[in-house]
N, CA, C and O of each residue as an XYZ file, in Angstrom:
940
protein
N      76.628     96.178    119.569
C      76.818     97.496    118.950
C      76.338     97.448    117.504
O      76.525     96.439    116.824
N      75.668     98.619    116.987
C      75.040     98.677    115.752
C      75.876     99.896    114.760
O      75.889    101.126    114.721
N      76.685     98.532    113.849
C      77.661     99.099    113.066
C      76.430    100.358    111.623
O      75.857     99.992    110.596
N      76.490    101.454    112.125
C      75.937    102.582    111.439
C      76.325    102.319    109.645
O      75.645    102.356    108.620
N      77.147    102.167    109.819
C      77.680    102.281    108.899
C      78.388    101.398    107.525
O      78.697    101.868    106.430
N      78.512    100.006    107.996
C      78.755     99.299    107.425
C      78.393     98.827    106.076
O      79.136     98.700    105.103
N      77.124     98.586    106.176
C      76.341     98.331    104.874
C      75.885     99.261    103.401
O      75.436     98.973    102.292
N      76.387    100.818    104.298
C      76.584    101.850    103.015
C      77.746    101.473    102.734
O      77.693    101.140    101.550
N      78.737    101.330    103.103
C      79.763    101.063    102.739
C      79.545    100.032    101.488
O      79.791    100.260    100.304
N      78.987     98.769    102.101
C      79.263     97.735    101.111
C      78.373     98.479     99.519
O      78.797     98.329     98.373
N      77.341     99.109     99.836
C      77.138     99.712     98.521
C      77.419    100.314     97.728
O      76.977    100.111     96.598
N      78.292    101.325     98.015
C      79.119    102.414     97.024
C      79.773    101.730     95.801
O      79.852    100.533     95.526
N      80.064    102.443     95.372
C      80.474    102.464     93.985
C      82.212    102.397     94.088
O      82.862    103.376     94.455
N      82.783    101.214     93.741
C      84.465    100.920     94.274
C      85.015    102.110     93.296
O      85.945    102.825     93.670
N      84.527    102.246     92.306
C      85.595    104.007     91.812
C      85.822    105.024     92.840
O      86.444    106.013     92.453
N      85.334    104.991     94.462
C      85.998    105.396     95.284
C      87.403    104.995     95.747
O      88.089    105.680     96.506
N      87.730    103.935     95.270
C      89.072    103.032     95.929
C      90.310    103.356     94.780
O      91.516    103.157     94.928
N      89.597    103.925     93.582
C      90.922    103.636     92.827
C      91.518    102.638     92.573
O      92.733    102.839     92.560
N      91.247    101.683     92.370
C      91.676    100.468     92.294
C      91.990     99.513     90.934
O      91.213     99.741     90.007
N      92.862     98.629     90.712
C      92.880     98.199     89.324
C      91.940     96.818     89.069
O      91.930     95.931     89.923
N      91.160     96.707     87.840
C      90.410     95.876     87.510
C      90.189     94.196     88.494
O      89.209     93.451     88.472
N      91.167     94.077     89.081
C      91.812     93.056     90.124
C      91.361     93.012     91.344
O      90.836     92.150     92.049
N      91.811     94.630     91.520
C      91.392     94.747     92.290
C      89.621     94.954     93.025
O      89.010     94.781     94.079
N      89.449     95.358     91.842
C      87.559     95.462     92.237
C      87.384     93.999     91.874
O      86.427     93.801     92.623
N      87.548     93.037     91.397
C      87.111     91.691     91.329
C      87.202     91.494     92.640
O      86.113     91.536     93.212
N      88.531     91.208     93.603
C      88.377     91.109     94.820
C      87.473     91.748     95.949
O      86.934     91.084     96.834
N      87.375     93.107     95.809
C      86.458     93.719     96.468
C      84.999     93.410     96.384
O      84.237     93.574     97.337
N      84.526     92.826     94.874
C      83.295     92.664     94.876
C      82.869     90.927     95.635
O      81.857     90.682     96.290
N      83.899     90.021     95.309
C      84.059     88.626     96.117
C      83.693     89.115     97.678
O      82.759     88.771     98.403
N      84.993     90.222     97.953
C      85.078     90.063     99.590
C      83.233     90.729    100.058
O      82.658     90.391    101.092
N      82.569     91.796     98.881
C      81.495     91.915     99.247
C      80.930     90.647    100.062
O      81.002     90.239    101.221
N      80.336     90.240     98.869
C      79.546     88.472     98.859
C      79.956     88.045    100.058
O      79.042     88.116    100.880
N      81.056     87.591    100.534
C      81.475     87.014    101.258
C      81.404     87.364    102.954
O      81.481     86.777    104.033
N      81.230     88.554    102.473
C      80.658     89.553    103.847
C      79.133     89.493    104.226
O      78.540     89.286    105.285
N      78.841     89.688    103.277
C      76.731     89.794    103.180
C      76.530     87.800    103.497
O      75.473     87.373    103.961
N      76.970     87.444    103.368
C      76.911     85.839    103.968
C      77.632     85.686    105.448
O      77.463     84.686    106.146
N      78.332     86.636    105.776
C      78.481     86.377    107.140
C      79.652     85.287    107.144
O      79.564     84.313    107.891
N      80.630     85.447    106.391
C      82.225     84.785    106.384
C      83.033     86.013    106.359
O      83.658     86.470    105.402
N      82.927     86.485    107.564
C      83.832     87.304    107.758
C      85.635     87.134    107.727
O      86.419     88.018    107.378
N      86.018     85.628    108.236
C      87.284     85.591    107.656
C      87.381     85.528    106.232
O      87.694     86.533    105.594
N      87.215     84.780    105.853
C      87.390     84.573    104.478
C      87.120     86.404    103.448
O      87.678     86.740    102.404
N      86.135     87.167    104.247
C      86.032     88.396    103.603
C      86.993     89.246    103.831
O      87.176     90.056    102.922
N      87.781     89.343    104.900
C      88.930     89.519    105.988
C      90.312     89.276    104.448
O      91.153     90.110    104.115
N      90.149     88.282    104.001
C      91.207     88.025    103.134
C      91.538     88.132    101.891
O      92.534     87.906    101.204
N      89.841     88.765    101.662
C      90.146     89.001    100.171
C      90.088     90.173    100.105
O      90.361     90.653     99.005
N      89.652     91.277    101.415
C      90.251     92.693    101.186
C      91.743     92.782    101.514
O      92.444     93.698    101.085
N      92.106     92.000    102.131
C      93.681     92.233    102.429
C      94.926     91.784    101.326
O      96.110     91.737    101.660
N      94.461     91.491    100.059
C      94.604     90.564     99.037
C      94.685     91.783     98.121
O      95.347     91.593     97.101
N      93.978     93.383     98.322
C      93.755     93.960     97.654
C      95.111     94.516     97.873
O      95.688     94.338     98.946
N      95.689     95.241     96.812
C      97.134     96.219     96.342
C      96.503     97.865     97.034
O      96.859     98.359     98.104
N      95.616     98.384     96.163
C      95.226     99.405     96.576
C      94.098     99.694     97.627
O      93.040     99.862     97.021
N      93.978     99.785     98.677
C      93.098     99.807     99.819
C      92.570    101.504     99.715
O      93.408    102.404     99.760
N      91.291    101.754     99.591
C      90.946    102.916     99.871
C      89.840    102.923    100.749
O      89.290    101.822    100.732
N      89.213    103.854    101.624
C      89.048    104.432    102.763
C      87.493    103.145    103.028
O      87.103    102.732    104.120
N      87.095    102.905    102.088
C      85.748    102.289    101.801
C      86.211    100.667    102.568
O      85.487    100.151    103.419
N      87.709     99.930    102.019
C      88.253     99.229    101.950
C      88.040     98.794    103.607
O      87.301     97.942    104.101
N      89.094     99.832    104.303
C      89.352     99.648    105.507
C      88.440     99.707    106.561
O      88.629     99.115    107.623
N      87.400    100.432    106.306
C      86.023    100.843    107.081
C      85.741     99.199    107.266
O      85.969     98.548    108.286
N      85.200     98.721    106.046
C      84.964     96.638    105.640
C      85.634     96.288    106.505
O      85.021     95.858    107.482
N      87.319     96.295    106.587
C      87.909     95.519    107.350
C      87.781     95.316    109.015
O      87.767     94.340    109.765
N      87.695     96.779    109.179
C      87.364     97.134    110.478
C      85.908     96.526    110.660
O      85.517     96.265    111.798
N      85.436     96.391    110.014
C      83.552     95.480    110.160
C      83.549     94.147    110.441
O      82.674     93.583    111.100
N      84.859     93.439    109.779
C      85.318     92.365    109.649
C      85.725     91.661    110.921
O      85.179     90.708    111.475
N      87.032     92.483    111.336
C      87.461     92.233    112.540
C      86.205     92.569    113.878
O      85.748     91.806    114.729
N      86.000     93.654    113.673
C      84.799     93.731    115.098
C      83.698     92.330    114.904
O      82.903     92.081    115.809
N      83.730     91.775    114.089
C      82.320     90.684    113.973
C      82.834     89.325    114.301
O      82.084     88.461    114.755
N      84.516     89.057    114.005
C      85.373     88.341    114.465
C      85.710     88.125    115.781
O      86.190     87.063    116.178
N      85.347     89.649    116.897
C      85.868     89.847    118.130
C      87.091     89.863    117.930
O      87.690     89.041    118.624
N      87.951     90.690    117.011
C      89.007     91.307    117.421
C      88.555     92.832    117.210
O      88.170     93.489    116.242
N      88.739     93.037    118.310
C      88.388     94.480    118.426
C      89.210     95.939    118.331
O      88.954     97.057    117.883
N      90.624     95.136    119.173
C      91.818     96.547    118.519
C      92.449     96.186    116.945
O      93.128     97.065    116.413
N      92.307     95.381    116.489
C      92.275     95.370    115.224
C      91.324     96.119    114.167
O      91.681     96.578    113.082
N      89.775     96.147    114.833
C      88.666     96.882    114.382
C      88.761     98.119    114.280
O      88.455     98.829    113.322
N      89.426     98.550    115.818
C      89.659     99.991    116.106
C      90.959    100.354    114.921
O      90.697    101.134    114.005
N      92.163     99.812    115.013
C      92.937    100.211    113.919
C      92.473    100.561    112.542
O      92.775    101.596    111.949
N      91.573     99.427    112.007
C      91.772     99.548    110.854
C      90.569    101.182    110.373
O      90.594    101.857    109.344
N      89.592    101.328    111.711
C      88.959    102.411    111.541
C      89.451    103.605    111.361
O      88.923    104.364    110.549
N      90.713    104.027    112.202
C      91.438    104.560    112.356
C      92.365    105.662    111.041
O      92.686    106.815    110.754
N      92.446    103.909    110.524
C      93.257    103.888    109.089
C      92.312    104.914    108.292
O      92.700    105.977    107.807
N      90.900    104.370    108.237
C      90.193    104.624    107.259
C      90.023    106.206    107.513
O      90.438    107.164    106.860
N      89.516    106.160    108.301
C      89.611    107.852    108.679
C      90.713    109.057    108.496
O      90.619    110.243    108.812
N      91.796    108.334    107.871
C      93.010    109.184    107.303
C      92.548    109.484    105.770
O      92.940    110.362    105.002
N      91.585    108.463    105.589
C      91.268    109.050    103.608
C      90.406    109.579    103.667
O      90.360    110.613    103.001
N      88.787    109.059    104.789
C      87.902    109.258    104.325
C      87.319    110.938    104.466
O      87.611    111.699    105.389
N      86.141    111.363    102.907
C      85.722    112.568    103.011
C      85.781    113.096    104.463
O      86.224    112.609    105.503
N      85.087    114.435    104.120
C      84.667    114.896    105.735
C      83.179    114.659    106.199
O      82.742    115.094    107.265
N      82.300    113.781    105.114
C      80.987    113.568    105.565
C      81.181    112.380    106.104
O      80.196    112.073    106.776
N      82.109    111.470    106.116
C      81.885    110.232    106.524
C      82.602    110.477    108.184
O      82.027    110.122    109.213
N      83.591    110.971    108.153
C      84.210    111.186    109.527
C      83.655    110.687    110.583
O      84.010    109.816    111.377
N      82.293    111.667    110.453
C      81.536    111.825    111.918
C      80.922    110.217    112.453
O      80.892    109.918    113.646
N      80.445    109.258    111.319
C      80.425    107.709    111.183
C      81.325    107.338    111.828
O      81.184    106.951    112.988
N      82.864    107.395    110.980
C      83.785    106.639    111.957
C      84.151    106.684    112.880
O      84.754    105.759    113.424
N      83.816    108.226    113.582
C      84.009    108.583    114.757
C      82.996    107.710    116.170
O      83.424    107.472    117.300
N      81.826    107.437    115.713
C      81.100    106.941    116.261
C      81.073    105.264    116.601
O      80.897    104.678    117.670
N      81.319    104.762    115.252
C      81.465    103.334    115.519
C      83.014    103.078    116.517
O      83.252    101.969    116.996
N      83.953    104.263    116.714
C      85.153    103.784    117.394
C      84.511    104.301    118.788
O      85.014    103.919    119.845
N      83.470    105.115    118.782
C      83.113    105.967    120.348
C      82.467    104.441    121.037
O      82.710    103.965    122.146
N      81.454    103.827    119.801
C      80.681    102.925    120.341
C      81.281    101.234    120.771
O      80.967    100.453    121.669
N      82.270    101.170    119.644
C      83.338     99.883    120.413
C      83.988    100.048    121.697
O      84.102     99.176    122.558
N      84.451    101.376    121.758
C      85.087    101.978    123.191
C      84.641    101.641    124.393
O      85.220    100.987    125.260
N      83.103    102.335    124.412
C      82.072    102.137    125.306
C      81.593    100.684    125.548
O      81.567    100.310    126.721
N      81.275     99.964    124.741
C      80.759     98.638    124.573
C      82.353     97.792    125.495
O      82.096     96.793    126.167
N      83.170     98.057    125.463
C      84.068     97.365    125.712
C      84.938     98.081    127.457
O      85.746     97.516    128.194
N      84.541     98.961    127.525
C      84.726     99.445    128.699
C      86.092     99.975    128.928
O      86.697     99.962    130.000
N      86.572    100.516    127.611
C      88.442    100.566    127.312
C      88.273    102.550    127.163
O      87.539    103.401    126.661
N      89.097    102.462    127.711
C      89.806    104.159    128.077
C      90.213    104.654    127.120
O      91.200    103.941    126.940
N      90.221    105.356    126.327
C      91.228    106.124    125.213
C      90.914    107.255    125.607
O      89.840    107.680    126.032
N      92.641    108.113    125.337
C      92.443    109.719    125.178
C      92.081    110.644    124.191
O      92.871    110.919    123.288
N      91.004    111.138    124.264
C      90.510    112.245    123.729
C      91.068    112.903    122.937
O      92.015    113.557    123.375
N      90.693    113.042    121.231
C      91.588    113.674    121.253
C      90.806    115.221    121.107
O      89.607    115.437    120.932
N      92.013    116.266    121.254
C      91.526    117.623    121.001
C      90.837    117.822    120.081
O      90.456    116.939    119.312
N      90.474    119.369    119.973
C      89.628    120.062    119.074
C      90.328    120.313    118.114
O      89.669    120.241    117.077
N      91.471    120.604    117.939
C      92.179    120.872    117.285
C      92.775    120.026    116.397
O      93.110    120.407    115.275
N      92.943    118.894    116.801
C      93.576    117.392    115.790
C      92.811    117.357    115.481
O      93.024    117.386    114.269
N      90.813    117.247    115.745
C      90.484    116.612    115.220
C      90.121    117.860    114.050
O      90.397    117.643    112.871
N      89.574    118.988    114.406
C      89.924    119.965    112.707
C      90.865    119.729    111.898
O      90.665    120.062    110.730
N      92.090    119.131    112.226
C      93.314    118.962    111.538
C      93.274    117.762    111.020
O      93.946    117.440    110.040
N      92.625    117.135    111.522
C      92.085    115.432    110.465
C      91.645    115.783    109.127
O      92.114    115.383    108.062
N      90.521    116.718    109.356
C      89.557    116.893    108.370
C      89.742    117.954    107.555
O      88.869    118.476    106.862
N      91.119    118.342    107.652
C      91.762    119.560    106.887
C      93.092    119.219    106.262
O      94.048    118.549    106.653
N      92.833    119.915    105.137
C      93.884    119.743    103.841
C      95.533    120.619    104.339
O      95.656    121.811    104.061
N      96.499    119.977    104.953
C      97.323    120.772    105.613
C      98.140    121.654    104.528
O      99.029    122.225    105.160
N      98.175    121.824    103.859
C      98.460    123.351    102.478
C      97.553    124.263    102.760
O      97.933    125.405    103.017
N      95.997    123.895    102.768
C      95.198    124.712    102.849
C      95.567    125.513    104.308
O      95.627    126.739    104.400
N      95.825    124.463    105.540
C      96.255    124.802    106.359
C      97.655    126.463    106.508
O      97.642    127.637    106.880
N      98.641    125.444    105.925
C      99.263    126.615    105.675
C      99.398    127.939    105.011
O     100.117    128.915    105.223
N      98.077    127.536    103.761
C      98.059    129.092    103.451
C      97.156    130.382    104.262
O      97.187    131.612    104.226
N      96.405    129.403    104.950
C      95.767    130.000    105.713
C      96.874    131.067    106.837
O      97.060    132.283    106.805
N      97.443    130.006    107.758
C      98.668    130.596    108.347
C      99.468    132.000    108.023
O      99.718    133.050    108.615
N      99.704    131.447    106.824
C     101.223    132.956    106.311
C      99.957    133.820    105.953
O     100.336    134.955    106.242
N      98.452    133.942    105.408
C      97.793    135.234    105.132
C      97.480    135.594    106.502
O      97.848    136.767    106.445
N      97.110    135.456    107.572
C      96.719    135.793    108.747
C      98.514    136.207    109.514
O      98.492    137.198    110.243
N      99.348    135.793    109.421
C     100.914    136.093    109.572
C     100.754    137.659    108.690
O     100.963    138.795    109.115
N     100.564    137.466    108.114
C     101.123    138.422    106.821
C     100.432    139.980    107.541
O     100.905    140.957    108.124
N      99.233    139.580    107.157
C      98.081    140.676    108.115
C      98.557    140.947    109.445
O      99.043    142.023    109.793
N      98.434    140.151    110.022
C      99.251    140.576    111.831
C     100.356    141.519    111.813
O     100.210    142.521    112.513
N     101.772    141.359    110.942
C     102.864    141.668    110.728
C     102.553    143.555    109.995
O     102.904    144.604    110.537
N     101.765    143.382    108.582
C     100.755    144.432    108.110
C     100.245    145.686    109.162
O     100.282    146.900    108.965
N      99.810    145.009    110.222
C      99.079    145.818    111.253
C      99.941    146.647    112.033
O      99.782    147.839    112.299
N     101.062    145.730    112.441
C     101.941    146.293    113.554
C     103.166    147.246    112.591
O     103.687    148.309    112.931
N     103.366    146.563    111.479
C     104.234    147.972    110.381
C     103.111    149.446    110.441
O     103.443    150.564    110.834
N     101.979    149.104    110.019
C     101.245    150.298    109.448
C     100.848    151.560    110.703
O     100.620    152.769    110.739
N     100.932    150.517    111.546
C     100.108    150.830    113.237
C      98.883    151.201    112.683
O      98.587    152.384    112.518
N      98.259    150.412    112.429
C      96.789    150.419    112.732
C      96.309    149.710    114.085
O      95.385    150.051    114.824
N      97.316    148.477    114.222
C      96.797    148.114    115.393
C      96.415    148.835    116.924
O      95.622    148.431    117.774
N      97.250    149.997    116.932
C      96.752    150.610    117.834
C      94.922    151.634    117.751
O      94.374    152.166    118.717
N      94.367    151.600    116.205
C      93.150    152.223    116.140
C      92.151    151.174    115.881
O      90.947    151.359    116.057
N      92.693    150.000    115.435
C      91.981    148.918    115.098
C      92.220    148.036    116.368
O      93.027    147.203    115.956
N      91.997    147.783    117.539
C      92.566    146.838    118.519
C      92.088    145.327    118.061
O      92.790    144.356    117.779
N      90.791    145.449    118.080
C      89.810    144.374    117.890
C      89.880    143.640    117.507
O      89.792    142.520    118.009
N      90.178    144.098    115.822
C      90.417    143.289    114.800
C      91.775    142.668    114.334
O      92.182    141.889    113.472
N      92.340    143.555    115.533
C      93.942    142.823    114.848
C      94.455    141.843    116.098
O      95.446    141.115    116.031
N      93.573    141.978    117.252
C      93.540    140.727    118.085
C      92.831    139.302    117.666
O      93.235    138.192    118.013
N      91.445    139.637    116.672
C      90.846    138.709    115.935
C      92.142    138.096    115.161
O      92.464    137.013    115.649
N      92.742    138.400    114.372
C      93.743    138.619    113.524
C      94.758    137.717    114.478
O      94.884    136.636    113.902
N      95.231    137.720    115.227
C      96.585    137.482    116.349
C      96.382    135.975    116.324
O      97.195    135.059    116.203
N      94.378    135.989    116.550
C      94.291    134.453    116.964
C      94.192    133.762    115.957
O      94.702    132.642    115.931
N      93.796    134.058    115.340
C      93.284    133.310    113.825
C      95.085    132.722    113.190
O      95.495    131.790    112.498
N      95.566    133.630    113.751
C      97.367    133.511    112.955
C      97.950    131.835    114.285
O      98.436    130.714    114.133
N      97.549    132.572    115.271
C      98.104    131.553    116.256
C      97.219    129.900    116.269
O      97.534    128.739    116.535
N      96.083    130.565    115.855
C      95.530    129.161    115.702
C      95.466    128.523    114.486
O      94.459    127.829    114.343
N      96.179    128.549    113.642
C      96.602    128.228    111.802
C      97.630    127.801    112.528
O      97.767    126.590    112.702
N      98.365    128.548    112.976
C     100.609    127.633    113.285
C      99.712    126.638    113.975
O      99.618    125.509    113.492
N      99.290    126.841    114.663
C      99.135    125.190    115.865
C      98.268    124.324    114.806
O      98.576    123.152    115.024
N      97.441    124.373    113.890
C      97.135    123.636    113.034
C      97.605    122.854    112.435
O      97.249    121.678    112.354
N      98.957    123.648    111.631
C      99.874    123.833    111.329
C     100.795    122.358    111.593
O     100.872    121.421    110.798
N     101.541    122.473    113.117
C     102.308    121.682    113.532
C     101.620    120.657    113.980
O     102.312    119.858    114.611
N      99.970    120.262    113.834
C      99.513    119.033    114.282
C      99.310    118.521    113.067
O      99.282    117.296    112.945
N      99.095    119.534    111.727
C      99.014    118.528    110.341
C     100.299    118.044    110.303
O     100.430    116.956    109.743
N     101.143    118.495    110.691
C     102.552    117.997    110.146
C     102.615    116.820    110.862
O     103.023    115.777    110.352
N     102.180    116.921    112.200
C     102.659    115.829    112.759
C     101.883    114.568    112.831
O     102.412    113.629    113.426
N     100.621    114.397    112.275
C      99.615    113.599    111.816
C     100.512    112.801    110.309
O     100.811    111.630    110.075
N     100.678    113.850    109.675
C     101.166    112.994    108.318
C     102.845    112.647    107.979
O     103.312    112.036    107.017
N     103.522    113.255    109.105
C     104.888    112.301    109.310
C     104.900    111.609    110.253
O     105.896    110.891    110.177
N     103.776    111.211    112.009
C     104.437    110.438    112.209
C     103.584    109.218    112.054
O     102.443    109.332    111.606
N     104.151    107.878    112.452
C     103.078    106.671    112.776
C     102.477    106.140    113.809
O     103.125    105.871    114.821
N     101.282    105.929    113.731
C     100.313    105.642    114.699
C     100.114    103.975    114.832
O     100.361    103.200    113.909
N      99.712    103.649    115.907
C      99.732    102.417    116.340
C      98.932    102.057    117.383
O      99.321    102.545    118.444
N      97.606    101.137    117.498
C      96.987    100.756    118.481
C      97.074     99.714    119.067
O      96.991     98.679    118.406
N      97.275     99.651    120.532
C      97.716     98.399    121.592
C      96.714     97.246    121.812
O      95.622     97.609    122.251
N      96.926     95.526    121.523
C      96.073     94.821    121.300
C      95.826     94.314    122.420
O      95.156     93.285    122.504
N      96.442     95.095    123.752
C      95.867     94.539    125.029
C      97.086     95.612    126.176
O      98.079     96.235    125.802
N      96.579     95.504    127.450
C      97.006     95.956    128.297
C      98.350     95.239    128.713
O      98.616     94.122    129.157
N      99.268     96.636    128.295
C     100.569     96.458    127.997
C     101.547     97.377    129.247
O     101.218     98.523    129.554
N     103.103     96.488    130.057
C     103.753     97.461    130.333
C     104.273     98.359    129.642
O     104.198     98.060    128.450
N     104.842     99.469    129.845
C     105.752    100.209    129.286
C     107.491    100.313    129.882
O     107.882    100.557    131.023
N     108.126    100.087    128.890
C     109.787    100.142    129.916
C     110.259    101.302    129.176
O     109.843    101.903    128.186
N     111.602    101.482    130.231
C     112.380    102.654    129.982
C     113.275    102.213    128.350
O     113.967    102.942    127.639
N     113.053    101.336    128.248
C     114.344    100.930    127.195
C     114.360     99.445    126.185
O     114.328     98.359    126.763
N     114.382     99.471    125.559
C     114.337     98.471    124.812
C     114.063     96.672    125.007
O     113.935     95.807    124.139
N     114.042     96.579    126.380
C     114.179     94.823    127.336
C     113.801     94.940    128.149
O     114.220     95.789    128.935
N     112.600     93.994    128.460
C     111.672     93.843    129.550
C     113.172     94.296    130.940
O     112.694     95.029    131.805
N     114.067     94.110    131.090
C     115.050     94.602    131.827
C     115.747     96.165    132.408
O     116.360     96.694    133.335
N     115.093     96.404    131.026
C     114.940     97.851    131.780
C     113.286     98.508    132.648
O     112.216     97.900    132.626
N     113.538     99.865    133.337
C     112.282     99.511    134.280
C     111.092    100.183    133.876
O     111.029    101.196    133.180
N     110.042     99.454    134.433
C     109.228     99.784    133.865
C     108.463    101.097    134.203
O     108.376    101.466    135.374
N     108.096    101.564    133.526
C     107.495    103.208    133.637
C     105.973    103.175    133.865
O     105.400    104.077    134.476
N     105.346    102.120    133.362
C     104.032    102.673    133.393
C     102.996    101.249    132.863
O     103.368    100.092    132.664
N     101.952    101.693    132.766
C     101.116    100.986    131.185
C      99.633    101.751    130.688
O      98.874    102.651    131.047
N      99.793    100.736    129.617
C      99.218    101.481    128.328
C      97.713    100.059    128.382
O      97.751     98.829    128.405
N      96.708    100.947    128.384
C      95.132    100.241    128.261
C      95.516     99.420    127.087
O      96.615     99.354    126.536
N      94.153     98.666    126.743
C      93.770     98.422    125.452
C      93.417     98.840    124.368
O      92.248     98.514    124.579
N      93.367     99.316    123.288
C      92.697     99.896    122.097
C      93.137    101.575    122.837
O      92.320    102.456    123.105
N      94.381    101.631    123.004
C      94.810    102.851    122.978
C      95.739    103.424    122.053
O      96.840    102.885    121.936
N      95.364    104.773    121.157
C      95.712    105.116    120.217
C      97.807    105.451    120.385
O      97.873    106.481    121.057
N      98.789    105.140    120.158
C     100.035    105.669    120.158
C     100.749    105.890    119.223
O     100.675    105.244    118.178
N     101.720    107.013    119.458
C     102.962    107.238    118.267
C     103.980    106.624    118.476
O     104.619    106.514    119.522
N     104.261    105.972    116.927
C     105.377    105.369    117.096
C     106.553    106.160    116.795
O     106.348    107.000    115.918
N     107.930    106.128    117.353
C     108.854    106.983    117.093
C     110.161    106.146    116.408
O     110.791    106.304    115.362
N     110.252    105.159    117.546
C     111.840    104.479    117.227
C     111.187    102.847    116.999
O     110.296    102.391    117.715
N     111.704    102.246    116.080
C     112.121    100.721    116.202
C     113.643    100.471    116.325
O     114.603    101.204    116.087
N     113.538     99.010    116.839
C     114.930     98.474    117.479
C     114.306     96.883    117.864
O     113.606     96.643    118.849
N     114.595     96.225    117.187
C     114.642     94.691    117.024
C     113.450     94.733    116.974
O     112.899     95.524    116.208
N     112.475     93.574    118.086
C     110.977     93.577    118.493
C     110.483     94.525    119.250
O     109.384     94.298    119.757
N     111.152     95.834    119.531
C     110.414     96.489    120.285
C     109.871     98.070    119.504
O     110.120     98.348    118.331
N     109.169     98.885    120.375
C     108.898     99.938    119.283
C     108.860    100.914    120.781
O     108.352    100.615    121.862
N     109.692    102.333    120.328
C     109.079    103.302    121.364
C     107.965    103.774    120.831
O     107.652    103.777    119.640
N     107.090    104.364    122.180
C     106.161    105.004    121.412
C     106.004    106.131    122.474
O     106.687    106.059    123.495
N     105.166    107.140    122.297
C     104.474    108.028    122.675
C     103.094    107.675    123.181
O     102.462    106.956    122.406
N     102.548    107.976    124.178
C     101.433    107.875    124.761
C     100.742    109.538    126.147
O     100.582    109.568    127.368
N     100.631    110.141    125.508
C      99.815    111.675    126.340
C     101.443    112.169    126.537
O     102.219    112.505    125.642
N     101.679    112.106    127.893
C     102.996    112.266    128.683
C     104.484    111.444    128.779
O     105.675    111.636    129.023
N     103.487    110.356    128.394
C     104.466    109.191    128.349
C     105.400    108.586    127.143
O     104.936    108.502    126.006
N     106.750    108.164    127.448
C     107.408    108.082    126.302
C     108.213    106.705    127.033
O     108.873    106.573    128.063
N     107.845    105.901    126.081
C     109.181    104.425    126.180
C     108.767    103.080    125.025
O     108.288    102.877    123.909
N     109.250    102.501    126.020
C     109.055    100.869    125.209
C     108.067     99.880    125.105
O     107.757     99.563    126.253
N     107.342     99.159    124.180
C     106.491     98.123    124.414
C     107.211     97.262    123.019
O     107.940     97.575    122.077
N     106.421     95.803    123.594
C     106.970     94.663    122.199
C     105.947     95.166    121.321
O     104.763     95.419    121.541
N     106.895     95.292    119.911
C     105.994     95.160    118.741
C     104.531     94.353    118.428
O     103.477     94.729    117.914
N     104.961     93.135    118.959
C     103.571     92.170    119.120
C     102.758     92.562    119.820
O     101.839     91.759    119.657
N     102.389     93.413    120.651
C     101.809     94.219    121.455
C     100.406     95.243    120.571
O      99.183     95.290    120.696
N     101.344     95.889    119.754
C     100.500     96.821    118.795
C      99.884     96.403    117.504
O     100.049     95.244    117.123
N      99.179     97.262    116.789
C      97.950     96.848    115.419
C      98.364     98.532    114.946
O      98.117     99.625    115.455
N      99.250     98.012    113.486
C     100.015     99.342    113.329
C      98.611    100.544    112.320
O      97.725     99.765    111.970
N      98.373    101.496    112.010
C      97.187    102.465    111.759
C      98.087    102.391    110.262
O      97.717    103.044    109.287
């Protein structure tokens, strides 16, 4: 697989990372250390870093895929894609489409809708919401909606499709995500003793909900239970 993207990365300018004087010393080492093809050792001096920004994790994820750990790769892409602009997106989207494929591992799709909600500022989100609310509400006080149909059905959706925006930004940035480092059961309950429900592929994206000793519930499409912590590569 031909990482698109990697090597812009290593060029940018680290005043993308925010980072303290320390920290770009390390980043510029873990460069070097990368462009020579010591990927562990480069592996450790970004992880060494305090402040990790989006540039950071993209590296790491370059790191691990060249290592052959691959749901580690996928995580840390993952990660990165929570900071990065909206021009880079479509990159990270690709190098995770192309590990996927290359590796012959299943993940679910996600919607149209999360993924607008990735790449959207969820305030912006919501103001969007209450003015299209506001207008809808406007229409049906004034009754225009009955001379205006059109536009206040335009109006209906635009409102309904802001709330659902809405409740997927929210739920992107409170809950935690977690990818599985191999094909895992799932149980009803906290101990391989309780029964098992199902399983979960490899390099499949999940929410985490509950911890409780070594284990973690998570969320998966339909599915809701248990796997060991050691199991997952947390986002």
């Amino acid at each position: 697989m031909k990482l698109t993207y990697s090597y812009l990365i290593l060029a940018c300018n680290f005043t993308v990372c925010n980072a303290a004087l320390n920290d770009q010393e390390l980043f510029l080492q873990a460069n070097n250390l990368y462009k020579k093809m010591e990927y562990q050792q480069a592996r450790q001096q970004y992880n060494h870093m305090a402040d990790k920004g989006y540039a950071v994790w993209v590296n790491l994820g370059n790191c691990a895929y060249h290592l052959g750990e691959y749901p580690q790769a996928y995580a840390c892409w993952l990660r990165a894609q929570n900071d990065a602009p909206f021009s880079i997106q479509s990159t990270i989207e690709k190098n995770c489409h192309m590990l996927t494929q290359e590796h012959d591992e299943k993940l679910v799709s996600q919607s149209l809708c999360h993924q607008i909600a990735v790449r959207t500022y969820p305030l912006l989100v919501q103001l969007c919401a209450a003015l299209f609310w506001i207008l809808f509400w406007w229409f049906i006080v004034s009754g225009r909606w009955k001379k205006q149909v059109l536009i206040f059905g335009i109006i209906g959706m635009l409102a309904l499709a802001c709330g659902i925006l809405t409740l997927i930004c929210y739920e992107i940035n409170s809950n935690k995500y977690a990818v599985t480092s191999a094909k895992v059961m799932v149980y009803s309950g906290p101990n391989e003793q309780y029964h098992a429900i199902g399983e979960v592929n490899q390099m499949c994206k999940v929410c985490l909900q509950e911890a409780h000793e070594n284990w973690y519930k998570i969320r998966f499409g339909s599915t809701v239970g248990w796997i060991l912590n050691c199991d997952i590569v947390c986002v």
